[in-house]
C-alpha positions in Angstrom: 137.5 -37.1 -61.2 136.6 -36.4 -57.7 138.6 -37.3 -54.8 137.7 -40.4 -52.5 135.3 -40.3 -49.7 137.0 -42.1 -46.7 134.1 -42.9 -44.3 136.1 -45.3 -42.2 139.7 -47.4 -42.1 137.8 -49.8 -44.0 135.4 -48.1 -46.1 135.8 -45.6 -49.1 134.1 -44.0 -51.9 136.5 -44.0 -54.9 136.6 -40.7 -56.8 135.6 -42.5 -60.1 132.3 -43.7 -58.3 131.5 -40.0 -57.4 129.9 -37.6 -60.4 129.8 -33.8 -59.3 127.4 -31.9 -60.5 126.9 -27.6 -59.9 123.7 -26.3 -60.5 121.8 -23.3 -59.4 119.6 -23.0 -56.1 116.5 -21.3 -54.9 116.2 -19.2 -51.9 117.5 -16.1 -50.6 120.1 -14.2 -52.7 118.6 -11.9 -54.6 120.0 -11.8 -58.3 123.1 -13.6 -56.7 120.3 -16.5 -57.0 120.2 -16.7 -60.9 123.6 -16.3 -61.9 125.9 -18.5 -59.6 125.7 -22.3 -59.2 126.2 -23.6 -55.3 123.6 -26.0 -55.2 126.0 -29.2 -55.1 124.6 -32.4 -56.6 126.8 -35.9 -55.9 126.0 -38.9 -57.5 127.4 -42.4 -55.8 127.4 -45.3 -57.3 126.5 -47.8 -54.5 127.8 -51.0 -56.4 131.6 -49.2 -56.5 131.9 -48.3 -52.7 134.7 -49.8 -51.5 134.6 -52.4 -48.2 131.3 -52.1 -47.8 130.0 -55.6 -46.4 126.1 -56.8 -48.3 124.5 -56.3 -45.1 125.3 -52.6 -45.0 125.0 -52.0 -48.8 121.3 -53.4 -48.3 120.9 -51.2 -45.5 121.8 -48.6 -47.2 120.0 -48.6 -50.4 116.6 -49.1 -48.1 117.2 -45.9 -46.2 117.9 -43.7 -49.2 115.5 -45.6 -51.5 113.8 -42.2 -52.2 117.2 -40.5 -53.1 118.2 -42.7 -56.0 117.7 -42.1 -59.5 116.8 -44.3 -62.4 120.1 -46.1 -62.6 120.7 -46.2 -59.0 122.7 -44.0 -58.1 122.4 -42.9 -55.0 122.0 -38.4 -55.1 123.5 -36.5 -52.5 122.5 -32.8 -52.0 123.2 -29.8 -50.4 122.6 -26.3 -50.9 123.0 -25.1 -46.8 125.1 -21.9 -48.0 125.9 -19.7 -51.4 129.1 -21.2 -51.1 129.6 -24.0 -53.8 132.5 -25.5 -52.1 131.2 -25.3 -48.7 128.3 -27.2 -49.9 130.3 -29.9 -52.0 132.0 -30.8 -48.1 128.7 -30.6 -46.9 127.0 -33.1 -49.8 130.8 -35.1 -48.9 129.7 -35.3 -45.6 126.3 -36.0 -45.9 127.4 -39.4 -47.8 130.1 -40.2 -44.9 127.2 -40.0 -42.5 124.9 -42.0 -44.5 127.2 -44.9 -45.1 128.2 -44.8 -41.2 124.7 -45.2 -40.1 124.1 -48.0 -42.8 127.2 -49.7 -41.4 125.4 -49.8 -37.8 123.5 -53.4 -37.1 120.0 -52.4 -35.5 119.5 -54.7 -32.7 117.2 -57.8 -32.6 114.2 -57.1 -30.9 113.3 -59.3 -28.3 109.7 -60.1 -27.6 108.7 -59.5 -23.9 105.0 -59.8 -22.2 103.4 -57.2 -20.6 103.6 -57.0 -16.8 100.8 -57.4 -14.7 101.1 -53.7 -13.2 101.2 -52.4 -17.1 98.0 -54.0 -18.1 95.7 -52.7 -15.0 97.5 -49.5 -15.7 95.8 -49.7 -19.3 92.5 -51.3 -18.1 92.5 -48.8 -15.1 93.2 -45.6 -17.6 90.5 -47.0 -19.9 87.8 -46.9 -17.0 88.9 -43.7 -16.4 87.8 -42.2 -20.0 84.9 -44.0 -20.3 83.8 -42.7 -16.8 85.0 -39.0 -18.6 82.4 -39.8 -21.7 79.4 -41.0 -19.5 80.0 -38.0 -17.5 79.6 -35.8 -20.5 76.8 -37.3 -21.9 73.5 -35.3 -20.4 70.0 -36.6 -19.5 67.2 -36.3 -21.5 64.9 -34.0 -19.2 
């Protein structure tokens, strides 16, 4: 069993959500390559994260849609160096991060008009290249 991913005071991945997984990696390393598994593969499962409000949990399974597998767990990588451990913190962090930025409300947008001084900017730079096109075109002589 893994050990628990703290992201916040309120939020944690327990260790019995987290599967570890070594495998090997591509890249530079010469024969090191073929013989020795760093590449770090963590699979969360998203349901089992602990005080992680719906909102956020939404959040996050839109913005790692593409990293979760055919159960749903959510598949956290990392192969930055030939060190396995260094990568498993690295695949650790990866999740902390993710989760942090899922936690984050993105603001409401609020709808503004454009300003007069904006729209004869656009007209005035759209008179402009026209004027460039008629300019190029050349006269039948």
């Amino acid at each position: 069993m893994a050990d628990p991913i703290l992201v916040n005071e309120q939020v944690r991945i327990p260790g019995d959500a987290i599967r570890f997984k070594a495998v090997r990696a591509g890249g530079p390393g010469g024969q090191n390559v073929n013989k020795v598994a760093s590449k770090v593969e963590l699979r969360i499962d998203l349901d089992r994260i602990e005080g992680l409000p719906e909102d956020a949990l939404a959040r996050l399974r839109e913005a790692q849609r593409n990293r979760l597998d055919a159960e749903g767990l959510w598949i956290v990588v990392s192969d930055l160096t030939r060190d396995q451990l260094k990568n498993l913190e690295d695949a650790r962090e990866k999740a902390a991060v993710g989760i942090r930025q899922a936690l984050v409300r993105p603001r409401k947008r609020t709808a503004t008009r454009p300003t007069r001084a904006s729209k004869e900017r656009r007209l005035e730079g759209k008179k402009r290249d026209a004027e460039r096109k008629r300019n190029r075109r050349g006269g039948l002589d």
